[in-house]
C-alpha positions in Angstrom: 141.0 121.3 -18.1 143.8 120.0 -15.7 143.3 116.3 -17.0 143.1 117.4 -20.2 146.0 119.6 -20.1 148.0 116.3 -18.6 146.9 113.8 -20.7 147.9 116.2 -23.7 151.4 116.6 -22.0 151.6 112.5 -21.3 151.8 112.1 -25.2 155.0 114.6 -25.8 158.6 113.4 -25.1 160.5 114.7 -22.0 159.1 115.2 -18.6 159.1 119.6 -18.9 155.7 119.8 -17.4 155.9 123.4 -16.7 156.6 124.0 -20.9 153.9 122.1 -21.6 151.2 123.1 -19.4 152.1 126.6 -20.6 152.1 126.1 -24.1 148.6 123.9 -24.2 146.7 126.4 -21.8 148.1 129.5 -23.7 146.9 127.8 -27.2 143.2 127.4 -25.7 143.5 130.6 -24.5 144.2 131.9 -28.0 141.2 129.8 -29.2 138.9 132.4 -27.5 139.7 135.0 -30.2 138.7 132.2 -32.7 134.9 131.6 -30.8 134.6 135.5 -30.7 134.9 135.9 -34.2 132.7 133.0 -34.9 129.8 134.6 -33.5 129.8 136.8 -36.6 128.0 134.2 -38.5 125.4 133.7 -35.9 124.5 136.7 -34.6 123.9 140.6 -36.5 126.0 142.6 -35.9 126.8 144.0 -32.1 126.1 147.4 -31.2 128.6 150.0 -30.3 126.9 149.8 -26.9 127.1 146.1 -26.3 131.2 145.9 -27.9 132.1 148.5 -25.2 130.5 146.5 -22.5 132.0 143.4 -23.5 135.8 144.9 -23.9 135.6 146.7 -20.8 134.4 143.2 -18.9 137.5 141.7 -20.8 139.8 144.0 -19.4 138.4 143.7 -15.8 139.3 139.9 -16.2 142.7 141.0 -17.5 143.4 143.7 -14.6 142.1 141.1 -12.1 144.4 138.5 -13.6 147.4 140.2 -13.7 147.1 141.2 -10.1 146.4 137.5 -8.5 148.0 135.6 -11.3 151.0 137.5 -11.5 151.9 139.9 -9.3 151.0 137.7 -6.4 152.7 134.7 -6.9 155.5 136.5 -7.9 156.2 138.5 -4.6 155.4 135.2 -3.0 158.0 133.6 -4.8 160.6 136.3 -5.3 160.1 137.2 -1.0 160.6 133.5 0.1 163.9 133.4 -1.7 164.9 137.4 -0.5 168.1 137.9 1.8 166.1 141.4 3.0 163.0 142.1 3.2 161.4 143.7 0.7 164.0 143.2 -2.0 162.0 140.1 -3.1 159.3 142.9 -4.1 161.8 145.2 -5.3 162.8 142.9 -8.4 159.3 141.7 -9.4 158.6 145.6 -9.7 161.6 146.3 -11.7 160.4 143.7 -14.3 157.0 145.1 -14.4 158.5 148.6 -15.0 160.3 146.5 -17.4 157.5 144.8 -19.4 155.7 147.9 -19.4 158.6 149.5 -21.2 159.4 146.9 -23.3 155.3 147.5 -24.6 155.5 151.1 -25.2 158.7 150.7 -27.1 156.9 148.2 -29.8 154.1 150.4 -29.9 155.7 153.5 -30.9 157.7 151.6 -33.5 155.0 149.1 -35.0 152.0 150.8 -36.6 148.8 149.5 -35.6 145.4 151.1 -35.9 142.7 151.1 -33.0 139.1 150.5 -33.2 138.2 154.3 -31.8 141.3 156.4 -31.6 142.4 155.4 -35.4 146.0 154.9 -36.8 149.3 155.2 -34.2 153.0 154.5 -34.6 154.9 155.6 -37.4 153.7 156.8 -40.3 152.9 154.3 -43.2 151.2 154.8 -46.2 152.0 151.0 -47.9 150.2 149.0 -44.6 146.9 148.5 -45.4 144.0 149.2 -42.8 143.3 145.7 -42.4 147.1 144.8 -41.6 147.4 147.7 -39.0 144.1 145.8 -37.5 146.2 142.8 -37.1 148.9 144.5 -35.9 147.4 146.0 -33.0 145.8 142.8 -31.9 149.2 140.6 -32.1 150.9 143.2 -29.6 147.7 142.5 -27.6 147.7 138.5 -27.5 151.8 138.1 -28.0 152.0 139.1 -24.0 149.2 137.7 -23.0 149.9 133.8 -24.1 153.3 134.5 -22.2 151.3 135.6 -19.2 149.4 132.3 -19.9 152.7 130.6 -20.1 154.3 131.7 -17.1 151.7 131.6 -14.9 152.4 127.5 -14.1 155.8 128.6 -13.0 156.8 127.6 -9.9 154.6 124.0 -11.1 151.3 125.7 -10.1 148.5 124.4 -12.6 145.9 125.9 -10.6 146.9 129.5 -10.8 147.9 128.8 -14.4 144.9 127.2 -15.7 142.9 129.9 -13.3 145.0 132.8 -15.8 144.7 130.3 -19.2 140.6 131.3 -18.5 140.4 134.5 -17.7 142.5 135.1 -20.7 140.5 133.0 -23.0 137.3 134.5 -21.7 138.7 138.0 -22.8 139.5 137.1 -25.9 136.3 136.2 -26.8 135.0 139.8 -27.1 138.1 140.7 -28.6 137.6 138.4 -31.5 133.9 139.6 -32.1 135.1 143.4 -32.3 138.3 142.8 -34.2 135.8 140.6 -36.7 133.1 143.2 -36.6 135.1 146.1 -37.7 137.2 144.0 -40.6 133.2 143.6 -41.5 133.2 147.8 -41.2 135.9 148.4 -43.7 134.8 146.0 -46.0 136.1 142.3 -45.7 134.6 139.4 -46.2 132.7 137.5 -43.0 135.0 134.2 -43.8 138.2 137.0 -44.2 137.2 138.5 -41.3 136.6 135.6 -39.0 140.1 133.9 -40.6 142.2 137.4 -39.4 140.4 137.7 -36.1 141.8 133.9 -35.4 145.2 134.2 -36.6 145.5 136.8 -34.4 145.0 134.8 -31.4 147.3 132.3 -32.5 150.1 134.3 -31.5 149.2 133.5 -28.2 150.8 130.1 -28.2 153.9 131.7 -29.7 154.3 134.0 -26.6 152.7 131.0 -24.0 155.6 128.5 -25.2 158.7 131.3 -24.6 157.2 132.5 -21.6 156.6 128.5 -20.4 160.1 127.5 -22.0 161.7 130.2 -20.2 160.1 129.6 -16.3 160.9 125.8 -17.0 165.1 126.8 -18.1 165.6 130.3 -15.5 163.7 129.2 -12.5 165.9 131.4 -10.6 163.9 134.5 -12.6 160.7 133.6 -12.3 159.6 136.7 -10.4 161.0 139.1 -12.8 159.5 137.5 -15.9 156.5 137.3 -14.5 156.6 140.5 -13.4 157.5 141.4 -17.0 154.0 139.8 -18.3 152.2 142.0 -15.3 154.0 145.0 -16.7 153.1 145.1 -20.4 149.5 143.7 -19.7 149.1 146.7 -17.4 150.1 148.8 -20.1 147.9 147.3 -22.1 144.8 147.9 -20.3 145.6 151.6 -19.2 147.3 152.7 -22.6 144.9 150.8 -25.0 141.2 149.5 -23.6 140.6 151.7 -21.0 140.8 154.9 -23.4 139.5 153.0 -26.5 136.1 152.0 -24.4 135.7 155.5 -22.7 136.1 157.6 -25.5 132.2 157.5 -26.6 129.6 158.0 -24.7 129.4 154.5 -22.9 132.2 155.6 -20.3 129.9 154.3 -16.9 128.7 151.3 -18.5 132.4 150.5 -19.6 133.5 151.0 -16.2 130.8 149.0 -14.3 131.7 146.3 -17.2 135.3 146.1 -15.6 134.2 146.1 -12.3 132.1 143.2 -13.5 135.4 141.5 -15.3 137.2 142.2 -12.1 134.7 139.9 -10.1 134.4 137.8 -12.4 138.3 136.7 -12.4 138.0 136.5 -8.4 135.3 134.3 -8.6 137.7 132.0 -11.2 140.6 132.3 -9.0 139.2 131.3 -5.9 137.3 128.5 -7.6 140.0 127.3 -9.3 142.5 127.0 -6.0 
């Protein structure tokens, strides 16, 4: 993937590595939601059982991820350049807080509908079901392609390409079960597989600021990366983790993100 990612950069004007490493990885990333929801045409349709397993997996990957793809580096980075000890940390946890907040302000302004827990946000009778669908989704993947994005800051293509998989891996049961319950309410398999994969290419969208913004403010690179830690914890702990334990498949959900977590390790250390 490193190669690939390089030989794809080789062919752009400009020398901005960083930009482009970020934006490639965080398009193949988004490509994940797209094999997800092509599995629709192959397979019958998953069980309630076997979705929750899968999610739960995905957001082990994501928990693991944001941990020793974000946080990590960025108290690393933001500690080296610290006058006092301690204040390095201090600022990469004021941009998580940030990013976190920054989530749970679009989500109480955008509506969006959820795959267990229904219809959130404000009220609003003229957005269709399927539209709320892809609403919730693109709050999803919009942080995590900039995750994707500025995980190569600092120039480091292993812990960015290391991130670029995990993420793509957890999209892929997120484009099955966003594909799977268009099929629920009625659409199309070709409609359904065609919204499950626009909505991972917002992904690049959020991969290229996040990349374009590491590659101009250096200087902040622990607080934006931070800020992508922040709203992917929110994420997992306002949306996946109560969406996948709200049946009756809560211990195989959290085994499955135990599984995800080990999962990402195993990339991580791999990968470096």
């Amino acid at each position: 993937m490193q190669d690939t990612l390089y030989q794809l950069a080789s062919l752009l004007p400009g020398d901005p590595q960083v930009f482009w490493y970020g934006a490639f990885a965080s398009l193949l990333a988004g490509l994940g939601t797209s094999l997800g929801a092509l599995a629709i045409f192959l397979i019958r349709r998953p069980s309630q059982r076997t979705l929750v397993g899968m999610i739960s997996g995905a957001a082990g990957v994501m928990l693991a991820a944001t941990f020793f793809s974000l946080l990590e580096p960025a108290i690393d980075h933001a500690e080296a350049h610290a006058v006092h000890s301690g204040s390095g940390v201090t600022i990469v946890l004021v941009g998580m807080f940030l990013g976190a907040a920054m989530l749970f302000g679009i989500h109480r302004s955008s509506p969006h509908e959820h795959f267990e827990q229904g219809r959130e946000g404000p009220a609003n009778s003229h957005v269709s079901r399927l539209w709320l669908f892809v609403i919730a989704i693109t709050l999803h993947n919009f942080p995590e392609g900039m995750a994707v994005g500025v995980g190569f800051a600092g120039e480091d293509v292993a812990n960015g390409i290391s991130l670029g998989l995990g993420i793509g891996i957890q999209n892929i049961p997120e484009g099955l079960a966003v594909a799977v319950s268009l099929l629920a309410i009625g659409y199309s398999k070709p409609a359904a597989f065609a919204v499950a994969s626009l909505t991972g290419l917002v992904e690049p969208i959020g991969g290229a600021i996040g990349a374009a913004v590491v590659w101009l403010a250096e200087p902040a690179i622990p607080v934006i990366l931070g800020i992508a830690a922040g709203a992917m914890l929110f994420i997992i702990s306002d949306e996946i983790i109560p969406e996948t334990h709200k049946g009756e498949y809560k211990t195989l959900a959290t085994f499955s993100l135990l599984i995800g977590v080990a999962l990402m390790l195993f990339l991580d250390v791999l990968l470096t």
